[in-house]
C-alpha positions as CSV (number, residue, x, y, z in Angstrom):
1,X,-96.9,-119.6,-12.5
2,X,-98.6,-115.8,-12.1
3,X,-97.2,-114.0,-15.1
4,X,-96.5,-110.7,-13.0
5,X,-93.8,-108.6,-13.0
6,X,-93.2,-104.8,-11.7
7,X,-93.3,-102.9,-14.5
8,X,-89.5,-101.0,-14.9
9,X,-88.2,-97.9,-12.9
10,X,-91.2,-98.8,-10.5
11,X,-91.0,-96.3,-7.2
12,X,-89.6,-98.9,-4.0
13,X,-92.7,-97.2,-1.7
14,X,-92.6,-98.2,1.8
15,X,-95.0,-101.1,1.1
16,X,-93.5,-102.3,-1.7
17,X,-89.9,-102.7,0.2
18,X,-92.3,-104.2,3.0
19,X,-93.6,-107.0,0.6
20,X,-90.2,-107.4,-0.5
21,X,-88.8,-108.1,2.9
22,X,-92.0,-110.3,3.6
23,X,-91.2,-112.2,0.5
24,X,-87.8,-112.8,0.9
25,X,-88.2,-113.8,4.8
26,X,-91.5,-116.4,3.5
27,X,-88.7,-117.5,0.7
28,X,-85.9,-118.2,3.2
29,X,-88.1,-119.8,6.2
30,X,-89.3,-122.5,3.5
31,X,-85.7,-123.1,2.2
32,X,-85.0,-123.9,6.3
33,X,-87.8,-126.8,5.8
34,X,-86.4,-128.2,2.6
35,X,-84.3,-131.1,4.0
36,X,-85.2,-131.7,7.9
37,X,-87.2,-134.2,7.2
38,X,-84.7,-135.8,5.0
39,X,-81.8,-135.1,7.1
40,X,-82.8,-136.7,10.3
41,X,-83.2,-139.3,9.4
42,X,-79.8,-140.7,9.0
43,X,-78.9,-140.3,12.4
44,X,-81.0,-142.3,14.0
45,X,-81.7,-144.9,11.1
46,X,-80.5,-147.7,13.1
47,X,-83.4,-147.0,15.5
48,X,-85.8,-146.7,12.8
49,X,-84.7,-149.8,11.4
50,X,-84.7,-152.5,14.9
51,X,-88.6,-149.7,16.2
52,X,-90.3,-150.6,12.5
53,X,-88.4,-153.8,12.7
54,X,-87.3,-153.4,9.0
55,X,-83.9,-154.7,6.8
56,X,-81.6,-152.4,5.5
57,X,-83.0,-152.7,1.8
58,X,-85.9,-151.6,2.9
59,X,-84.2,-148.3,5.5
60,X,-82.8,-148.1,1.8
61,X,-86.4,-147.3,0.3
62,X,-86.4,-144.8,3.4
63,X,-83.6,-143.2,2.2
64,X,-84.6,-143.1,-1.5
65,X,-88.1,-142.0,-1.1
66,X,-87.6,-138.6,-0.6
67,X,-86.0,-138.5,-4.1
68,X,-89.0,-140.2,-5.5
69,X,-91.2,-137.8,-3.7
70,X,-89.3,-134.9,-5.2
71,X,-89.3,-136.6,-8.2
72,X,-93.5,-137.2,-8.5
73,X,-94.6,-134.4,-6.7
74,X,-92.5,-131.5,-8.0
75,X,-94.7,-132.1,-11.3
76,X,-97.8,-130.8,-9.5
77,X,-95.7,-127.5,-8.9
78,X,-96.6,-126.2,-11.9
79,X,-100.3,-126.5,-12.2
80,X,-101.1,-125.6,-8.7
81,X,-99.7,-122.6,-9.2
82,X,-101.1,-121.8,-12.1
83,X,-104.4,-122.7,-10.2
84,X,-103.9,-120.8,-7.3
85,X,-101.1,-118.0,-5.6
86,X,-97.7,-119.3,-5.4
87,X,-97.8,-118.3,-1.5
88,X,-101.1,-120.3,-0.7
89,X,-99.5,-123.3,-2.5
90,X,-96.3,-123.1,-0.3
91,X,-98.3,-122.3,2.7
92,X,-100.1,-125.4,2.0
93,X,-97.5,-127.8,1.1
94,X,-95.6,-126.8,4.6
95,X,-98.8,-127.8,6.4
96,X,-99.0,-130.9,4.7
97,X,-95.1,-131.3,5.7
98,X,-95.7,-130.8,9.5
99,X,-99.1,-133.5,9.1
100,X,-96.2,-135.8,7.9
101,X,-93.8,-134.9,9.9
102,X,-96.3,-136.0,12.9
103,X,-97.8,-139.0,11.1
104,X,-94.2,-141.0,10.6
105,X,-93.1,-140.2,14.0
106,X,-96.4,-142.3,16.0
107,X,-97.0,-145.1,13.7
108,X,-95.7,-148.7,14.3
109,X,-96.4,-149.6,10.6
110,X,-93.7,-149.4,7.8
111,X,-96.5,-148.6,5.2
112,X,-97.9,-146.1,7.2
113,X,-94.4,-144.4,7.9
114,X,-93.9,-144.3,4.3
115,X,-97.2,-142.5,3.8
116,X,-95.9,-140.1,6.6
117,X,-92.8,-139.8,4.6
118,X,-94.5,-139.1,1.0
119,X,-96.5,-136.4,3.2
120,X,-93.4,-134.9,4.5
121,X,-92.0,-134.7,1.6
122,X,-94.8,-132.3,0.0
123,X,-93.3,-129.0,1.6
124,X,-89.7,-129.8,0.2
125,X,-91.0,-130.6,-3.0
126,X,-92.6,-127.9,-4.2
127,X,-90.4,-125.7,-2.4
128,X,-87.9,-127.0,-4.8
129,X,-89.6,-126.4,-7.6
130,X,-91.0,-123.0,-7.1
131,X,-88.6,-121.4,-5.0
132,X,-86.4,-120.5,-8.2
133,X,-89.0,-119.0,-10.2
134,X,-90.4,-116.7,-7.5
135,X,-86.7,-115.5,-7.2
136,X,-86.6,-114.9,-10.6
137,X,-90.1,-113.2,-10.2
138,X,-89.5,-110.7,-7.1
139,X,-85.9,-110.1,-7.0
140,X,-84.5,-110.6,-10.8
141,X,-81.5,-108.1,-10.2
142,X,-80.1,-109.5,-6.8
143,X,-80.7,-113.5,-8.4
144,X,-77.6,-114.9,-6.8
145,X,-77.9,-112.8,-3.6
146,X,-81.5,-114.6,-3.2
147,X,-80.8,-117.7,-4.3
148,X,-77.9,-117.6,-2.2
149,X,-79.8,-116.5,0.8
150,X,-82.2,-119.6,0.7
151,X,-79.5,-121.9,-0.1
152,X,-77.7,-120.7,3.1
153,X,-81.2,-121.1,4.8
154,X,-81.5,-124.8,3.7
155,X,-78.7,-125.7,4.3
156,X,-78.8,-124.7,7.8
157,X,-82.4,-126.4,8.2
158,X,-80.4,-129.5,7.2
159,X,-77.6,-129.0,9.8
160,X,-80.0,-128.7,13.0
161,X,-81.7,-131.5,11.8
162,X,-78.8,-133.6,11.2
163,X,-77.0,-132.1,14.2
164,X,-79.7,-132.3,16.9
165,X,-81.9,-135.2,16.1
166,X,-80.2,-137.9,17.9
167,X,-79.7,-136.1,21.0
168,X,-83.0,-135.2,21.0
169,X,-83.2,-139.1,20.8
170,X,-81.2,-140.1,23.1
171,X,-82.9,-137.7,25.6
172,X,-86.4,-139.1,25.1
173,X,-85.2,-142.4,25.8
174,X,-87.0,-145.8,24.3
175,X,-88.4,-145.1,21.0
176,X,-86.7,-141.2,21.0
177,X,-86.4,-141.6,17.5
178,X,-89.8,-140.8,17.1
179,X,-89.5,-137.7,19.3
180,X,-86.2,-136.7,17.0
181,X,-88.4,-136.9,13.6
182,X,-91.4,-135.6,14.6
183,X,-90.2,-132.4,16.4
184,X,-89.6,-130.9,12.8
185,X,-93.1,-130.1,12.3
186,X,-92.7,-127.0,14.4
187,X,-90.6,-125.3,11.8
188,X,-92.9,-126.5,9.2
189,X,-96.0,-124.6,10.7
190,X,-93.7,-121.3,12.1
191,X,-92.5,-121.4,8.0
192,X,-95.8,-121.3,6.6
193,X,-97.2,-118.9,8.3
194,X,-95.2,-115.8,6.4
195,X,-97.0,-117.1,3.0
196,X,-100.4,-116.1,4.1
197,X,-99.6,-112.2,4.8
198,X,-97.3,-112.0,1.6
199,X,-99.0,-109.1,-1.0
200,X,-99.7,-110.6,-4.4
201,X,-97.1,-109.1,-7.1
202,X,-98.1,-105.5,-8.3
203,X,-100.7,-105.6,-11.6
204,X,-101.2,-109.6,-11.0
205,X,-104.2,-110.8,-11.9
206,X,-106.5,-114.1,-11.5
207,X,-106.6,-114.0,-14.9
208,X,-102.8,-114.2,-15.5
209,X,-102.1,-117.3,-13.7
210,X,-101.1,-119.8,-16.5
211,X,-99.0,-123.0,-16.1
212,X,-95.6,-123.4,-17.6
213,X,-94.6,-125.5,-20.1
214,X,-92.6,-128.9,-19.8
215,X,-92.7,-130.7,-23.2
216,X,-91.0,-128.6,-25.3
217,X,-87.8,-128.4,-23.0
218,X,-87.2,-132.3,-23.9
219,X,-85.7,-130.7,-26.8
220,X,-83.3,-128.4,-25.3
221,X,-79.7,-129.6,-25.3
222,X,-79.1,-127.1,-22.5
223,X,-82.0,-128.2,-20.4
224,X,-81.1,-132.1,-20.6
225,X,-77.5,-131.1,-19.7
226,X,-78.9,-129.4,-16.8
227,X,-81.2,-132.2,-15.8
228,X,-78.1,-134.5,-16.0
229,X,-76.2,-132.2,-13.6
230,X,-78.6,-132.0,-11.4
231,X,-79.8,-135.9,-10.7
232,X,-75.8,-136.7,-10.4
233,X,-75.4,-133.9,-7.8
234,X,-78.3,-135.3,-6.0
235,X,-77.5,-138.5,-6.1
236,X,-74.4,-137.4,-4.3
237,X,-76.2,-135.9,-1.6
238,X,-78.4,-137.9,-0.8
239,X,-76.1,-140.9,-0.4
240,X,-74.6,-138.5,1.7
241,X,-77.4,-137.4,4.3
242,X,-79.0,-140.7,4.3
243,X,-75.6,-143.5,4.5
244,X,-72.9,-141.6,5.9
245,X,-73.7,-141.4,9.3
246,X,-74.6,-145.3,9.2
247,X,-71.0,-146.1,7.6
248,X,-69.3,-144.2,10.2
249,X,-71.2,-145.9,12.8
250,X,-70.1,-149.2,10.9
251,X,-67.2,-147.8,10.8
252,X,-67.0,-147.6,15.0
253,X,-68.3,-143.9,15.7
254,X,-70.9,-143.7,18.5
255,X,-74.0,-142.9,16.7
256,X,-74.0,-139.1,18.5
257,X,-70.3,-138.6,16.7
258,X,-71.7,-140.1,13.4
259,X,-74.8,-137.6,13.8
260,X,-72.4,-134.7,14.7
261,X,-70.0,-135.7,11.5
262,X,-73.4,-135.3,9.5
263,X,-74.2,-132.1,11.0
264,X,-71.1,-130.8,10.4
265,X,-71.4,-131.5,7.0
266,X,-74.2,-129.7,6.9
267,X,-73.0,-126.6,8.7
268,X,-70.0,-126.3,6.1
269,X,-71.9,-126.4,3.1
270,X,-74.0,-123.4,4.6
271,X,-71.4,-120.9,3.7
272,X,-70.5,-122.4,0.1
273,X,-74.3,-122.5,-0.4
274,X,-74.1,-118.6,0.4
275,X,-71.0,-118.1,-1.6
276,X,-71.5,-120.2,-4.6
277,X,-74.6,-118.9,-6.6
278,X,-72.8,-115.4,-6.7
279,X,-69.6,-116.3,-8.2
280,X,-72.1,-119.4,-10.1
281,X,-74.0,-116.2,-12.3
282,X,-70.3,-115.4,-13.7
283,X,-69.7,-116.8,-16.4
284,X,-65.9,-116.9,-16.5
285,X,-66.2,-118.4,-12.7
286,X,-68.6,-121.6,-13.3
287,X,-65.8,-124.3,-14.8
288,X,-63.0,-123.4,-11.8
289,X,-65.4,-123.3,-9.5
290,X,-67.0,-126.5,-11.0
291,X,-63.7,-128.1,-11.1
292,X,-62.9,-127.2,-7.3
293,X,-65.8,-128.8,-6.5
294,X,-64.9,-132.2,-7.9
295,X,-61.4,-131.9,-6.4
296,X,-63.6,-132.0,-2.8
297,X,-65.8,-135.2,-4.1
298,X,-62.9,-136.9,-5.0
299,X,-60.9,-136.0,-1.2
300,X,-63.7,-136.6,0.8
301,X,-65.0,-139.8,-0.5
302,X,-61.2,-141.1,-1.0
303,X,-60.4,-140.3,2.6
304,X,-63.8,-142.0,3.8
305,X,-62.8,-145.1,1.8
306,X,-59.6,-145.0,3.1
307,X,-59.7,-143.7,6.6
308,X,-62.8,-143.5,7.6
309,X,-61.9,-143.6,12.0
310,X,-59.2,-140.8,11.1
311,X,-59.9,-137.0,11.4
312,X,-63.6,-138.0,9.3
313,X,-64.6,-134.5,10.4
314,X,-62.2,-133.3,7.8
315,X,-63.8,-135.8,5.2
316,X,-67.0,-134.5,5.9
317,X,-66.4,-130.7,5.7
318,X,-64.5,-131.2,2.2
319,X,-67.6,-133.1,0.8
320,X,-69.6,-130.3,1.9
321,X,-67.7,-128.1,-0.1
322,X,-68.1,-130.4,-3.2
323,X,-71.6,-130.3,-2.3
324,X,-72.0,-126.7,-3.5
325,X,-72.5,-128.1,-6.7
326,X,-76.1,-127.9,-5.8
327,X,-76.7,-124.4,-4.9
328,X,-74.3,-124.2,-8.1
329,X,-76.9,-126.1,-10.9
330,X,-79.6,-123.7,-9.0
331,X,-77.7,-120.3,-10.0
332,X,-77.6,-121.9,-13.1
333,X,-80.9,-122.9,-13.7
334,X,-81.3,-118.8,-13.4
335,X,-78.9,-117.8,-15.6
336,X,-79.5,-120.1,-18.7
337,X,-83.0,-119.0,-18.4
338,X,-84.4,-115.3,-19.6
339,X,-87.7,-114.9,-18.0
340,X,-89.4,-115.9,-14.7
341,X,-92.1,-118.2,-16.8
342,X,-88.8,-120.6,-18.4
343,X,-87.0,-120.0,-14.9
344,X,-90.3,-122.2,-13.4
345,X,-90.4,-124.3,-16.6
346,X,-86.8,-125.6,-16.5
347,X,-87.0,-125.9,-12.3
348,X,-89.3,-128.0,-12.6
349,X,-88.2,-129.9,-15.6
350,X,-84.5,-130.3,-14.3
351,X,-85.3,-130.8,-10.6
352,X,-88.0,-133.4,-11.0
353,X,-86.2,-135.5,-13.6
354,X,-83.2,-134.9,-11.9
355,X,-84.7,-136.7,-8.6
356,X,-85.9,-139.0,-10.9
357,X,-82.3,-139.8,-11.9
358,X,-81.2,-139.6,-8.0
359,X,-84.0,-142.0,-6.5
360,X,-81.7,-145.5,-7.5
361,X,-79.0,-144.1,-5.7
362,X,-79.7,-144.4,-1.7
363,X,-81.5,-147.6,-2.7
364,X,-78.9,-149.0,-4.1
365,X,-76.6,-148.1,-1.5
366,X,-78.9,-150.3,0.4
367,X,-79.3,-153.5,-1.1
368,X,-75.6,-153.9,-2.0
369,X,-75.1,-153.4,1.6
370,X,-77.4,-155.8,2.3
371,X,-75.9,-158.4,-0.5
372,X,-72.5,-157.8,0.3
373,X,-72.0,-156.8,4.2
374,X,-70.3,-154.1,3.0
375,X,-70.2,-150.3,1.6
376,X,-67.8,-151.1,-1.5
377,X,-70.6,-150.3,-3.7
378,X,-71.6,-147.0,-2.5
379,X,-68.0,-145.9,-3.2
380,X,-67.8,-147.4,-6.9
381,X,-71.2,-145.5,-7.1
382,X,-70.2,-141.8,-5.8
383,X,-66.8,-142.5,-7.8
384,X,-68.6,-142.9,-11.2
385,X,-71.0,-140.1,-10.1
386,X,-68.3,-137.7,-9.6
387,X,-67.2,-138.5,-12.9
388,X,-70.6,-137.9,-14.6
389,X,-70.5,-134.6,-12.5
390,X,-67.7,-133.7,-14.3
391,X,-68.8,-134.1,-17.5
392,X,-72.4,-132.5,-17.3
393,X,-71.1,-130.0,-15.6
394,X,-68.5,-128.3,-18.1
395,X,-71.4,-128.8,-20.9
396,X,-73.6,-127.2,-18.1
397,X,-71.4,-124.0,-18.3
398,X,-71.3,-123.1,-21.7
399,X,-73.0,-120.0,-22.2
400,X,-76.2,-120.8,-23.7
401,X,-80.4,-120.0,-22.9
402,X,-82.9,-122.6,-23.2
403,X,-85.3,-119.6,-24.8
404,X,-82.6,-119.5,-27.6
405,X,-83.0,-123.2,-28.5
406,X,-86.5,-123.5,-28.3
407,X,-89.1,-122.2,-31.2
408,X,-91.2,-118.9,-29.9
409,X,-89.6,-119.3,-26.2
410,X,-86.6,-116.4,-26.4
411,X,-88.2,-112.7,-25.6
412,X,-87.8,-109.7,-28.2
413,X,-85.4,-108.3,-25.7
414,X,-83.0,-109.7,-23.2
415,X,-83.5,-107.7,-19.4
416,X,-81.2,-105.7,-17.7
417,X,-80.4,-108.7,-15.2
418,X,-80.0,-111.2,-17.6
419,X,-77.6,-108.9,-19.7
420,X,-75.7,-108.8,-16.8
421,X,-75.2,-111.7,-15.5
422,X,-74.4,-112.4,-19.4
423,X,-71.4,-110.1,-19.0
424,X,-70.4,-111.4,-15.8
């Protein structure tokens, strides 16, 4: 990452609240991008399954890869940006998105949609990775505002996608499916654009570009915690935004109501994404707001399981809420860090292994579908998950920094932002 920071009491000229606002628009735009190409998907996955002509274990590995693709790419996050400007990297990886994006939705071949997906999946990615740290790096007293912001933003991204994707389908007629997953790539170009006018940080140089350090995180108690928490709350979600509208299908919805269900899921969790990381940074707020979101994880799936044909709009909306537990671990991530250099370290150390943790979960949703007819395994699955939640969670909230527990990594001093979110 570029080791730049504005030095203290630095004047907010004109241009500088300009970069700012150019900065924080680039940062939110990509968060829009994050999970359209993951979130469309489920709505019109029977389609995709009877047009590539493919079983449900493999509409499984569909589901799954964009974990994996989290997972393996996120690790380049750090070098390339040690290489080269954090803004050209994003601007990059959203053009390889929309070449994705485009790819998956004209091919016949399952391979070749895969190598679409992997594609797509290069925006979101490193978006993930590197979103936190330039946070941390442009706006470290207004953290939770920020990462607020772009958790609002992705969320969002994720509900029109959900939301629109099989009407957009259905309105194109045979093979509309293609239409509904390739139209995404519009967003992807309109985001990256923003990343090519945004100013470098003041007093950066070429010569301050580094790359963060991974390794040494391995043994941070804190960090694995986080890690943990992280490929369990994933693992939730992406059960959710690639299986859900399927079961409801299965369950008799139309497959419009089942994609309206999922983007109404998505629209809910856009206000607790907004909401959470502020009250996340406070200290004596992380366990009840932990706690209140395992309350919804354990409501929503229950009345699934149970009820699945009756008032599942209510289902959905209270998973969303327990699905703040994701803009949640990314406050976090923030807070149990002290500089922007371990902010980018431990995102990308906690995110990637995290999605590393998540991939077996939509997969595996898949083939004991496939093996038993049924979706009893998906609910022992997000039960036991909830429960791991729960755990890795509380340890998650203790007050502790990874600096502290790592050899030369804590500063001399502790900044102003830090201190307060400390006393929070």
């Amino acid at each position: 990452m570029t080791r730049t920071a504005a030095a203290p009491g630095t004047a907010a000229t004109p241009d500088r609240r300009r970069g700012l606002l150019l900065v924080a628009v680039a940062i939110v735009l990509t968060a829009a991008n994050l999970r359209t190409a993951v979130s469309s998907v489920g709505p019109v996955l029977e389609e995709l399954e009877a047009g590539l002509g493919v079983s449900s274990a493999a509409a499984g590995v569909v589901t799954t890869m964009p974990v994996v693709c989290f997972a393996a790419i996120g690790f380049a996050g750090p070098p390339l940006a040690a290489r080269f400007r954090d803004a050209h990297v994003l601007a990059g990886a959203l053009l390889v998105m929309a070449a994705g994006l485009v790819l998956r939705a004209v091919v016949d071949s399952f391979p070749l949609f895969l190598v679409g997906t992997a594609l797509a999946m290069v925006g979101g990615a490193l978006g993930n990775v590197l979103l936190p740290g330039l946070v941390k790096r442009w706006f470290p007293a207004n953290t939770g505002l920020l990462v607020g912001a772009y958790s609002a933003a992705m969320a969002i991204g994720g509900a029109v996608a959900a939301t629109a994707t099989a009407p957009i389908a259905a309105a194109a007629g045979p093979d509309g499916w293609r239409l509904g997953l390739g139209v995404w790539a519009v967003l992807a170009l309109l985001a990256a654009l923003p990343w090519f006018l945004t100013p470098r940080r003041p007093g950066s140089s070429r010569g301050e570009h580094r790359a963060v350090r991974l390794g040494p995180l391995r043994r941070s108690p804190t960090a694995l915690v986080l890690t943990l928490f992280f490929g369990l709350q994933a693992t939730q979600a992406y059960v959710v935004m690639g299986w859900s509208a399927q079961y409801l299908r299965d369950a008799g919805l139309s497959a419009a109501a089942a994609g309206l269900l999922l983007g109404v899921n998505s629209v809910v969790v856009i206000p607790v994404n907004a909401v959470a990381p502020a009250l996340a940074v406070r200290q004596r707020l992380q366990r009840p707001l932990l706690l209140g979101f395992m309350a919804c994880y354990v409501v929503g799936w229950g009345g699934l399981f149970l009820a699945p044909r009756s008032v599942p709009w209510l289902w959905m909306s209270v998973l969303a809420v327990g699905m703040g537990t994701f803009s949640m671990v990314l406050a976090l991530i923030g807070v149990r860090a002290r500089t922007a250099e371990t902010t980018a370290a431990l995102s990308t150390f906690t995110q990637s292994w995290g999605y590393v943790l998540a991939a077996a979960g939509p997969l595996l949703v898949g083939v004991l579908r496939d093996v038993t007819g049924g979706y009893t395994g998906m609910f022992w699955l997000v039960g036991i998950t909830t429960v791991g939640l729960t755990v890795t969670g509380w340890l998650a909230t203790r007050p502790r920094h990874v600096d502290d527990e790592l050899p030369g990594w804590s500063p001399a001093a502790v900044s102003p932002a830090d201190a307060a979110s400390r006393r929070g």
